[in-house]
Backbone as a ProteinNet text record, in pm:
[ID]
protein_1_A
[PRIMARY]
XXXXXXXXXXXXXXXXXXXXXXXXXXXXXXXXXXXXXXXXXXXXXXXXXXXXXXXXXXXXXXXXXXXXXXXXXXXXXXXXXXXXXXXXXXXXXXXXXXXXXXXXXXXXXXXXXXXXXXXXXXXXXXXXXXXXXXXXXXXXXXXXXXXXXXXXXXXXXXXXXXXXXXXXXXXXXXXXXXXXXXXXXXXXXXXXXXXXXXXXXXXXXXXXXXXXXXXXXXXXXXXXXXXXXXXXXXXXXX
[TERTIARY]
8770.7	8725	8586.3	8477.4	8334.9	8371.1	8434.3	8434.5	8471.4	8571.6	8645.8	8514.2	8427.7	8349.2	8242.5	8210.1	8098.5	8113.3	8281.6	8278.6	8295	8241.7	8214.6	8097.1	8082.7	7978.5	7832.2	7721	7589.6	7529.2	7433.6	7384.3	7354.8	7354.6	7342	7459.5	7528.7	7720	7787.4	7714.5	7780.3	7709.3	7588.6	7527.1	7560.6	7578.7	7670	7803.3	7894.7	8042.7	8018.3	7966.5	7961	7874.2	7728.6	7752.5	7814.9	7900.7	7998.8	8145.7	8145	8223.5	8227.5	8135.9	8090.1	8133.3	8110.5	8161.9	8302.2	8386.3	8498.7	8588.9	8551.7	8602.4	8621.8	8436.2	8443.5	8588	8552.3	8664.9	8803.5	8837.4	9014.2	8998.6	8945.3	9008.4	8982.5	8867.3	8851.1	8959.9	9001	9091.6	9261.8	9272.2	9361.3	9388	9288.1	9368.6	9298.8	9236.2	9263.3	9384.8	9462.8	9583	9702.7	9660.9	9722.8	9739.7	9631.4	9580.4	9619.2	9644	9691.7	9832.5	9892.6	10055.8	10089.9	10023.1	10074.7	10052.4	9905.2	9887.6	9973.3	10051.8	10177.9	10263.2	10290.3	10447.9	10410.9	10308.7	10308.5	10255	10167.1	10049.6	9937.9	9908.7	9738.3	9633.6	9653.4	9571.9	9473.9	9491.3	9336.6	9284	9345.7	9256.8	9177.9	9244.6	9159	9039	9051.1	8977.2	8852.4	8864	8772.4	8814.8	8917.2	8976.1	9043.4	9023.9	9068.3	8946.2	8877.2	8774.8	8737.4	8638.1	8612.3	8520	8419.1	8317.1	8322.1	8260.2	8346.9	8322.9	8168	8167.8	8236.1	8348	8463.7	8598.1	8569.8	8688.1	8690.3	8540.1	8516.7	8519.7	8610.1	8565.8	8542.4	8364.4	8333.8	8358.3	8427.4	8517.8	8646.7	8658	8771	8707	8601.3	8543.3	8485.1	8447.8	8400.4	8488.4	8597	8699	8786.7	8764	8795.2	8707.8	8575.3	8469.3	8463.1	8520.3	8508.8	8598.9	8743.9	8847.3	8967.8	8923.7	9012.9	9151.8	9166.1	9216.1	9152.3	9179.2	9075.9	9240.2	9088.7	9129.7	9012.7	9068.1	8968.1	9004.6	8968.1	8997.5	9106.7	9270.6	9364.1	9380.6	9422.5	9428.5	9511.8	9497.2	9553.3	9680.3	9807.5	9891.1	10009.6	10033.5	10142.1	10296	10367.4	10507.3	10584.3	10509.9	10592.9	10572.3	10473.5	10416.8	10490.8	10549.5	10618.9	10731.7	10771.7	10933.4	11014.5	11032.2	11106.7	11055.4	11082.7	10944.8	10982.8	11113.8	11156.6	11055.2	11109.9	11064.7	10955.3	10860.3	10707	10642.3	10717.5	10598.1	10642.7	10736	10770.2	10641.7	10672.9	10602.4	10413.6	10391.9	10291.3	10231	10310.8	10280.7	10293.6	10370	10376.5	10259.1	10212.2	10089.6	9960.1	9948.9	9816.6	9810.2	9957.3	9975.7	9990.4	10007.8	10086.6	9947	9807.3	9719.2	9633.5	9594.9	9573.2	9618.3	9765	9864.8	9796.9	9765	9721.1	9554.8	9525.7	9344.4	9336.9	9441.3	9458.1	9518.7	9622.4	9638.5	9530	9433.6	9339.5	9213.5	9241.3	9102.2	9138.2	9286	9335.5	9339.3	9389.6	9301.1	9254.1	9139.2	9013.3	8930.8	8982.3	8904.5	8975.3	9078.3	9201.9	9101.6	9030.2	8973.6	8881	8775.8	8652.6	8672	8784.6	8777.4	8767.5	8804	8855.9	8681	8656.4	8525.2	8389.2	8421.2	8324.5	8317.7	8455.1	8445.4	8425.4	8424.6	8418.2	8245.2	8187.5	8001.9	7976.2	8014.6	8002.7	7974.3	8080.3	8127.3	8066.8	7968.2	7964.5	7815.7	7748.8	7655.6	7536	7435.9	7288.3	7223.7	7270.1	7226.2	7260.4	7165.5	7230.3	7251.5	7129.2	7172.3	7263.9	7312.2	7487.8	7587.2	7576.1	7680.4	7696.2	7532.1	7552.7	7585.5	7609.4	7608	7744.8	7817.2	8006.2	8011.6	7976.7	8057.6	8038.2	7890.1	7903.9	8022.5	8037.3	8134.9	8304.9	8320.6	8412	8433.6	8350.4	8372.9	8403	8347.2	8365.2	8504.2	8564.3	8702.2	8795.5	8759.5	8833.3	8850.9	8739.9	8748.6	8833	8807.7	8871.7	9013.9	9043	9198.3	9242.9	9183.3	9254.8	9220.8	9100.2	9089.7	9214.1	9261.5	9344.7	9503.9	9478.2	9660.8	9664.3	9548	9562.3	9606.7	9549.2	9508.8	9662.3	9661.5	9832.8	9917	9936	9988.5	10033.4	9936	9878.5	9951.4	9941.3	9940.7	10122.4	10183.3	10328.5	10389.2	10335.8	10426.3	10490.1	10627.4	10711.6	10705.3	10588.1	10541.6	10434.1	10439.1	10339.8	10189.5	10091.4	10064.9	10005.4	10112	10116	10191.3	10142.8	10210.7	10388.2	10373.6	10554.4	10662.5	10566.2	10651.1	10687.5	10579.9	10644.2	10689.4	10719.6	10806.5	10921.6	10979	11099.5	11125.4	11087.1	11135.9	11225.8	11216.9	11329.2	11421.2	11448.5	11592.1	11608.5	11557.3	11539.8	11572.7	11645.8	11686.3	11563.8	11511.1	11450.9	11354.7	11494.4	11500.4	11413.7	11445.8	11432.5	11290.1	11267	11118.3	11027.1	10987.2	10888.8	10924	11006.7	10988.4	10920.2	10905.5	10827.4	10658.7	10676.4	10542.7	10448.2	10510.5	10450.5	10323.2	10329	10287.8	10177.6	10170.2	10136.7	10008.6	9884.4	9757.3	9781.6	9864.2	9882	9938.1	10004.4	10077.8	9983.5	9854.7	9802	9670.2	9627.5	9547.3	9591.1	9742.1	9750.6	9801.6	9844.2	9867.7	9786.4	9632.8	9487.2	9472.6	9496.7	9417.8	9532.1	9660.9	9721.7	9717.8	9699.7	9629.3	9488	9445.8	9281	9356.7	9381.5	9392.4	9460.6	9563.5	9598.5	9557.3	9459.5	9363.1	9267.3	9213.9	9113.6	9138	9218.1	9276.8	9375	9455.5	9532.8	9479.9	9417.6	9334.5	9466.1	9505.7	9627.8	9687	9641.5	9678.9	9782	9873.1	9999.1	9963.3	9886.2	9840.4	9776.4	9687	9550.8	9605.4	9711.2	9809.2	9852.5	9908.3	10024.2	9888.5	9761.5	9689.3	9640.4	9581.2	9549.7	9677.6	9776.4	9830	9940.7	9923.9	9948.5	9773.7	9679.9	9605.6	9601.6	9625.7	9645.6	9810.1	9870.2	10012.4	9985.6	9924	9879.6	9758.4	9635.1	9525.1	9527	9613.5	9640.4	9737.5	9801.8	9850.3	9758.6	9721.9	9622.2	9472.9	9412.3	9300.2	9369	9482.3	9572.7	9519	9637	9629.1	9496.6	9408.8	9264.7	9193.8	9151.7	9148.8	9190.7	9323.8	9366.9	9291.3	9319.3	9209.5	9084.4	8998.5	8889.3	8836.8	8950.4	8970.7	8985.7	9048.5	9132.3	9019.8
10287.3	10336.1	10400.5	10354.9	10396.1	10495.3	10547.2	10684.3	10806.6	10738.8	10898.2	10870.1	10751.2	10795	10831	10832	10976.2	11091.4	11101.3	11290.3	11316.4	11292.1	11426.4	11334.5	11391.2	11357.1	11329.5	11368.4	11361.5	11230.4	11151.6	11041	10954.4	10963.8	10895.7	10792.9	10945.5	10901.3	10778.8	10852.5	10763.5	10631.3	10629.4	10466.2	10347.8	10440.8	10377.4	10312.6	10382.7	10371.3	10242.1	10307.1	10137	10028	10032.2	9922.1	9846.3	9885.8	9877	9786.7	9833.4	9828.3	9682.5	9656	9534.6	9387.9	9357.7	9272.9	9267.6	9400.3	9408.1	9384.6	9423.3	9381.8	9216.5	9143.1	9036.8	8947.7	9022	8959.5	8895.4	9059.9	9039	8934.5	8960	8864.4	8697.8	8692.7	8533.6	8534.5	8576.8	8527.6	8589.2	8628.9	8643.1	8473.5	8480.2	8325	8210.3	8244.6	8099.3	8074.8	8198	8167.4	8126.2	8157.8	8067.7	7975.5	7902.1	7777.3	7684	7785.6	7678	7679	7771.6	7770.7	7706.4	7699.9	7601.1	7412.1	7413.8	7301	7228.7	7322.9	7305.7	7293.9	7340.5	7302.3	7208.4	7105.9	6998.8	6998.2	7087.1	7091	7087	6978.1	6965.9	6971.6	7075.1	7076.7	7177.6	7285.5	7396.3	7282.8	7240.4	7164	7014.6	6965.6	6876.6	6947.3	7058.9	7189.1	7219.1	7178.9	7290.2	7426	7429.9	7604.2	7673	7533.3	7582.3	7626	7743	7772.1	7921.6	7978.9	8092.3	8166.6	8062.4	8042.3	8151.8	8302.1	8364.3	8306.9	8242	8188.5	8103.6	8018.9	7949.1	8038.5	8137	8246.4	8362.9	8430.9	8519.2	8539.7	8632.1	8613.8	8771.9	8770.8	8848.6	8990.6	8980	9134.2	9149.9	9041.9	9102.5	9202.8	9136.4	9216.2	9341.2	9375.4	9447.3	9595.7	9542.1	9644.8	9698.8	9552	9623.4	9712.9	9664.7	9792.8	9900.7	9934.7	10042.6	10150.4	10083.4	10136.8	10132.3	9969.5	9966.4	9905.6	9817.4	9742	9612.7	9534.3	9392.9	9239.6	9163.5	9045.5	8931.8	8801.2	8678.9	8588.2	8500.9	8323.3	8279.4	8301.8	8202.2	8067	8032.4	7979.7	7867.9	7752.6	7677.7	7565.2	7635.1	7577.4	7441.1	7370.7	7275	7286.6	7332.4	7363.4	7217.3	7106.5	7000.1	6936.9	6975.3	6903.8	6933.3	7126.4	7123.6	7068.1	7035.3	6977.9	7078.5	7181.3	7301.7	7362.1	7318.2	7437.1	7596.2	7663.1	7801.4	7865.5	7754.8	7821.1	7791.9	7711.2	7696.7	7786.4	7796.5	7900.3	8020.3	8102.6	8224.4	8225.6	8132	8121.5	8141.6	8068.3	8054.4	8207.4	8260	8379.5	8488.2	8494.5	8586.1	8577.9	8476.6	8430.3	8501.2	8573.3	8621.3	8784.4	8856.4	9000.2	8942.2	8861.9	8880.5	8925.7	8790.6	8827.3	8918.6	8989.7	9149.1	9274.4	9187.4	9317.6	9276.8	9165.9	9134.7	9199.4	9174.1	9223.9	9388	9444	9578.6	9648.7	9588.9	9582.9	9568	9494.9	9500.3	9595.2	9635.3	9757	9890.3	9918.4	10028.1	10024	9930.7	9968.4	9981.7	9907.2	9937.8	10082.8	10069.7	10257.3	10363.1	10347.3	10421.1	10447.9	10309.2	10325.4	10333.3	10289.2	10391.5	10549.4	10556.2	10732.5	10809.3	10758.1	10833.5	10790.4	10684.1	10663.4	10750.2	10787.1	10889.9	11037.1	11059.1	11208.4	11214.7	11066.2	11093.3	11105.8	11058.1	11031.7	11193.1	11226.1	11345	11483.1	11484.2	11578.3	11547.5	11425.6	11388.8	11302.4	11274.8	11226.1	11321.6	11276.7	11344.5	11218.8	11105.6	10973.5	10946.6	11022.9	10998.6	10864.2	10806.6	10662	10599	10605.6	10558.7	10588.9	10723.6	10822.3	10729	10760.2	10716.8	10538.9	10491.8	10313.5	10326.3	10411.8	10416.7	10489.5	10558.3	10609.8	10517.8	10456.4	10322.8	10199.5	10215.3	10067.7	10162.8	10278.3	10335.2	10334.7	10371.8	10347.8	10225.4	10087.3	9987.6	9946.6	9977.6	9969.1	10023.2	10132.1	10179.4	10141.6	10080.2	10032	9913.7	9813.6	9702.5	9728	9842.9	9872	9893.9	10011	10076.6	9972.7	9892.9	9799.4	9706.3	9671.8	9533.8	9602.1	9699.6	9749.2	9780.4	9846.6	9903.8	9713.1	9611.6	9512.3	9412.6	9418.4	9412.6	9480.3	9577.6	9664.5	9627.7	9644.1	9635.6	9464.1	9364.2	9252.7	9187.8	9316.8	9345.3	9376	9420	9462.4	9320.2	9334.2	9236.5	9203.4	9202.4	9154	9060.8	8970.6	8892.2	8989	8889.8	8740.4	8795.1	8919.6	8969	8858.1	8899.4	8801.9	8811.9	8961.4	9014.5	8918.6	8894.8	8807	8723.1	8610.1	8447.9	8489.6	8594.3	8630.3	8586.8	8701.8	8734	8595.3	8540.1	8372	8322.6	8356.2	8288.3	8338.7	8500.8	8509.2	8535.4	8527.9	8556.6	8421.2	8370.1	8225.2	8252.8	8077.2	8021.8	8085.5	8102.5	8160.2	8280.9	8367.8	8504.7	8514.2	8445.2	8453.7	8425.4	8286.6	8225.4	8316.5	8377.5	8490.9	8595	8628.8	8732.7	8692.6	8551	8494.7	8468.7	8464.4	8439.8	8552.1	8683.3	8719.7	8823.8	8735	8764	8864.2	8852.9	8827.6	8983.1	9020.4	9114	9236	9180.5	9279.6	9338.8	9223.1	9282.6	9388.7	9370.7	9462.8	9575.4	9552.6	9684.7	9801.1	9724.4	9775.9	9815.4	9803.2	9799.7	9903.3	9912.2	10042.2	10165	10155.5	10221.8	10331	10263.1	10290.8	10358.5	10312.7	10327	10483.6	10524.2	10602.4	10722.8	10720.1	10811.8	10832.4	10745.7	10802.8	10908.5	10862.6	10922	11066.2	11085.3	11221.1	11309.8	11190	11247.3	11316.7	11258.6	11236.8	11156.9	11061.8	11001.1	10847	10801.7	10647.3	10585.1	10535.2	10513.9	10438.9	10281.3	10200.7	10296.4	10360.5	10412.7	10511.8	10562.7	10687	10591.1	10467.7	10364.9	10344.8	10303.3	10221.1	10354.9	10473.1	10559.8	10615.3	10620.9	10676.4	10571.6	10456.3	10322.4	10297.7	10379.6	10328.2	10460.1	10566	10739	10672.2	10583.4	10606.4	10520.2	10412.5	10318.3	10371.1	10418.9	10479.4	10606.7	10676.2	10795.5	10815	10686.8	10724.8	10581.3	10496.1	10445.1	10502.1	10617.7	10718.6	10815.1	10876.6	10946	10866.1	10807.4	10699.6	10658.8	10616.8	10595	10689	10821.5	10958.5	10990.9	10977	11003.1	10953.7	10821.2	10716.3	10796.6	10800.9	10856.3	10936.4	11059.8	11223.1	11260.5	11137.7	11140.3	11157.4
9232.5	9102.4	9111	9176.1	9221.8	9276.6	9377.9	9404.5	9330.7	9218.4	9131.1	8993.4	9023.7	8901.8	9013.5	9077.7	9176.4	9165.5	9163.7	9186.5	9073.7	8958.5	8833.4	8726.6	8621.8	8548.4	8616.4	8512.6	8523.4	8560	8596.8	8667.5	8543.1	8445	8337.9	8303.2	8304.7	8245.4	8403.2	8512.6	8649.6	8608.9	8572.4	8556.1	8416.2	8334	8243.9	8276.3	8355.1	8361.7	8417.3	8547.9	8664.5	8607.1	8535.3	8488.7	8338.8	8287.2	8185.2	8275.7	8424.9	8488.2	8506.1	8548.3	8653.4	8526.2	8431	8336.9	8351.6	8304.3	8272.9	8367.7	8500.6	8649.3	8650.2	8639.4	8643.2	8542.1	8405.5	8286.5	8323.3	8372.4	8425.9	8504.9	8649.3	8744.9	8710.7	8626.3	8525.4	8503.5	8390.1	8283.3	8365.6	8470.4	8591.5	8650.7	8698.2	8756.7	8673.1	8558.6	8484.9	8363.8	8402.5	8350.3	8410.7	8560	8677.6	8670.7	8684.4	8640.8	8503.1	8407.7	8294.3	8287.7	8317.2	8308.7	8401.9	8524.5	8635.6	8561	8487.8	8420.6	8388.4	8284.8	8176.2	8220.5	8341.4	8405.1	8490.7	8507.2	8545.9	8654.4	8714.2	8827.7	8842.2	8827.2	8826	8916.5	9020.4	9088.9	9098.5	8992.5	8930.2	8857.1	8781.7	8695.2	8754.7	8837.9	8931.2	9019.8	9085.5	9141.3	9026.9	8920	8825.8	8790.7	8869.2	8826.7	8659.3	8559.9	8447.5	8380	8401.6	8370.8	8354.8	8218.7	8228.3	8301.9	8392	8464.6	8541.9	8601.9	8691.9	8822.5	8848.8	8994.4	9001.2	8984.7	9053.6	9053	9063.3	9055.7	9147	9179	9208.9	9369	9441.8	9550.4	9576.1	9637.3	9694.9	9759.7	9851.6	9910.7	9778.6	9719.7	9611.6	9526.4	9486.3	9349.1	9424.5	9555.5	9578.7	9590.1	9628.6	9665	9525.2	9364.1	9286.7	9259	9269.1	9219.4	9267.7	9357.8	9488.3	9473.9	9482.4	9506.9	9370.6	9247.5	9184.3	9237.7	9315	9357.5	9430.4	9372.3	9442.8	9394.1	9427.7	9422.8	9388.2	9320.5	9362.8	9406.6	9408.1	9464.8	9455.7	9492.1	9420.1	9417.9	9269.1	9238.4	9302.8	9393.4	9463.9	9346.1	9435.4	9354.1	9388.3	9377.6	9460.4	9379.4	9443.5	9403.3	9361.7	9460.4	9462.1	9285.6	9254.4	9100.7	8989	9028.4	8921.6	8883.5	8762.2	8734.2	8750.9	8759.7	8800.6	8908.9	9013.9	9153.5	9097.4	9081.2	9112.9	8961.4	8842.9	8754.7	8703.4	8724.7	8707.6	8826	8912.2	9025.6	8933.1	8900.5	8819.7	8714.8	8674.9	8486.8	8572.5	8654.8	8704.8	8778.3	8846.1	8856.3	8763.4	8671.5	8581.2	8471.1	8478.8	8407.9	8428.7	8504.4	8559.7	8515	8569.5	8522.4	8342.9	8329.9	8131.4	8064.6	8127.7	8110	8056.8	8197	8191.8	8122.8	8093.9	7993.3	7864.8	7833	7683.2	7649.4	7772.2	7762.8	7772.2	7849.5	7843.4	7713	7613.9	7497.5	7367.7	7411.8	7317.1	7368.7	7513.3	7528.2	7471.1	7460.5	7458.6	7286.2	7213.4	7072.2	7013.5	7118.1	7051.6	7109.3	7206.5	7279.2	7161.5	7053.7	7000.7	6853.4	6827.5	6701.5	6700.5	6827.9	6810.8	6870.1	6917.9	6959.6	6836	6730.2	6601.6	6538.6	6575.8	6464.1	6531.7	6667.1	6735.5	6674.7	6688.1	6654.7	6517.8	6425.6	6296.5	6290.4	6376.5	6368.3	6404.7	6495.9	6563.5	6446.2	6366.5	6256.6	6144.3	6097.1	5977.9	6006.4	6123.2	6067.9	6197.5	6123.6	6258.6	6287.6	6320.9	6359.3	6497.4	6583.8	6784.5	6829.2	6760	6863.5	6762.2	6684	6624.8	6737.1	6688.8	6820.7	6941.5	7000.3	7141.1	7145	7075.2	7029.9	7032.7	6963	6969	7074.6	7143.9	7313.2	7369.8	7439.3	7496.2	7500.1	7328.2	7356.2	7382.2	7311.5	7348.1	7469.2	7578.3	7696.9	7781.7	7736.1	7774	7702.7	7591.3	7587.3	7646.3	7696.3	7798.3	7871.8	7952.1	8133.1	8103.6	7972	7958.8	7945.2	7945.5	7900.9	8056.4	8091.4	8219.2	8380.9	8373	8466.8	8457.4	8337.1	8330.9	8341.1	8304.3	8341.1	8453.3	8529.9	8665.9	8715	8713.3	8774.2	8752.4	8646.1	8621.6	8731.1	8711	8787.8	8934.1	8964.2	9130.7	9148.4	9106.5	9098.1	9084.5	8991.2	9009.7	9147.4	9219.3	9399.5	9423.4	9429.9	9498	9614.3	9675.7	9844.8	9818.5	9932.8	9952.1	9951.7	9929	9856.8	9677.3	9609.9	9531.9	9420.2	9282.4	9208.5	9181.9	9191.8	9159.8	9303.5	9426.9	9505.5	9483	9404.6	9327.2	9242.2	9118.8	9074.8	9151	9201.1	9298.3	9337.6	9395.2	9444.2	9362.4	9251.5	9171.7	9233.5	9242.3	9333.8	9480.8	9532.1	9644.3	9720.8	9823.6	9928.5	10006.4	9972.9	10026.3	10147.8	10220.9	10418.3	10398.2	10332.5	10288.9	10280.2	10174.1	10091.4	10181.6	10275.1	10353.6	10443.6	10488	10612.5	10631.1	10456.9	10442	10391.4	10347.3	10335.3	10430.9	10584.4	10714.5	10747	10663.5	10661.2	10568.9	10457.6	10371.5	10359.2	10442.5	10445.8	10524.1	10620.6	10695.2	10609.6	10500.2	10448.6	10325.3	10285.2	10169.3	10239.1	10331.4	10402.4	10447.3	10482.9	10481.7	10359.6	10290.5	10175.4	10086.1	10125.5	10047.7	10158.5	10213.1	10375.5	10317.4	10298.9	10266.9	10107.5	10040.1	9918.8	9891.1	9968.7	9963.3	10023.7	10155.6	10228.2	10122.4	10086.1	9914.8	9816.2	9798.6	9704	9766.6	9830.9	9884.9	9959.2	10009.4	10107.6	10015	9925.8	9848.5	9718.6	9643.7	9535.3	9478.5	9471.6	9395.8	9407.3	9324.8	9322.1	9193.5	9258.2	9148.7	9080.2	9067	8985.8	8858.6	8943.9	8828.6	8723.6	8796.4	8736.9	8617.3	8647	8534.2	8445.8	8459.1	8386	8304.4	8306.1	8238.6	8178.8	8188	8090.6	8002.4	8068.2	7911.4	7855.9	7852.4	7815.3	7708.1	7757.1	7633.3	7549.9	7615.7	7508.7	7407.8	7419.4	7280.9	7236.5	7277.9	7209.1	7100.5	7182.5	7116.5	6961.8	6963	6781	6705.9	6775.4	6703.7	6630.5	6729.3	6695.8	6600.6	6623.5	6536.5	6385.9	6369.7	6243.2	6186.4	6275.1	6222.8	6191.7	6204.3	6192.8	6053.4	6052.9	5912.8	5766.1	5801.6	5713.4	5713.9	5835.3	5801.7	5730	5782.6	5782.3	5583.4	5527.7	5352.9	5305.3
[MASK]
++++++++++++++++++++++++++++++++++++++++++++++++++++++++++++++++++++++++++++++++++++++++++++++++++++++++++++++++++++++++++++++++++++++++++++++++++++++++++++++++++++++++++++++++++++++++++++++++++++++++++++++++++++++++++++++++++++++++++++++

């Protein structure tokens, strides 16, 4: 993400974005695996919550090269959330519920960045056209912008977090159908497969100019913003 906000806009607009960034980064991957953590709770695993991991805290969450590489590249990671299969009363379907818990997350936090970037877009251009008060103006782009990142960080992060491969969440998904044999075969290598799949990515963005996550998260973040600013506009506009 730090690199496609380098190549354009003025040094003002670059220092705003990134640090607007740096919260909203932190946000997701919090509220990412402390929802790990509570759905695993609920289906009868207590071992985030023995850990301290049921928490909004980001330093018991945060790991380092994760956040760095989301800040960087827009793909990261943090701390997972340490889980014991044996705890749940359902192993297949508390690890599901447990992993699906983390993308549902992000879809909900990306849902509320994207309507709110929808209704201050409409209340900007309404300042813009109608008042001579700059630091108003500039007070609604700011947060306009930070609804944004909160939108398009958490869908990209969603997103990314969907791949049906190890040590991705869409894999404990898949476990539900997937035999046993199948699944841990491909778990043997989990750690191998997410590096390269981060080298791989990284490598298409960058040479390519083109990243499929960022592609999904910006334009579910224009398909709900855009008739919400519509609609709010109108109101304004009467």
């Amino acid at each position: 993400m730090l690199f496609s906000i380098l190549q354009g806009g003025d040094l003002r607009d670059i220092l705003i974005e990134l640090l607007l960034s740096l919260p909203v980064i932190i946000l997701a991957l919090t509220v990412h695996e402390t929802a790990h953590g509570y759905v695993a709770y609920k289906c009868g695993d207590p071992t985030a919550y023995n850990l301290g991991r049921l928490t909004l805290n980001p330093v018991k969450h945060l790991d380092p090269v994760g956040f760095l590489f989301m800040l960087l590249v827009g793909y990261g990671w943090a701390k997972p959330v340490p889980i014991n299969t044996r705890n749940f009363r359902n192993p297949k379907r508390g690890m599901a519920l447990t992993a699906a818990a983390g993308p549902a997350s992000n879809l909900l936090l990306g849902l509320f960045g994207a309507a709110g970037y929808g209704l201050l877009q409409a209340w900007y251009v309404y300042l813009v056209y109608t008042s001579n008060n700059d630091f108003a103006i500039n007070c609604v782009q700011i947060t306009m912008t930070l609804f944004f990142l909160l939108a398009v960080y958490n869908f990209l992060f969603m997103a990314f977090n969907l791949i049906p491969v190890p040590p991705f969440d869409g894999s404990r998904i898949a476990f539900v159908f997937l035999p046993p044999r199948a699944y841990f075969a491909v778990m043997r290598y989990e750690r191998q497969i997410m590096f390269g799949l981060l080298i791989s990515l990284f490598l298409l963005s960058r040479f390519f100019s083109f990243s499929p996550f960022s592609w999904i998260a910006y334009e579910l973040t224009e398909l709900i913003s855009t008739p919400i600013a519509n609609a709010f506009w109108s109101v304004l506009a009467a």
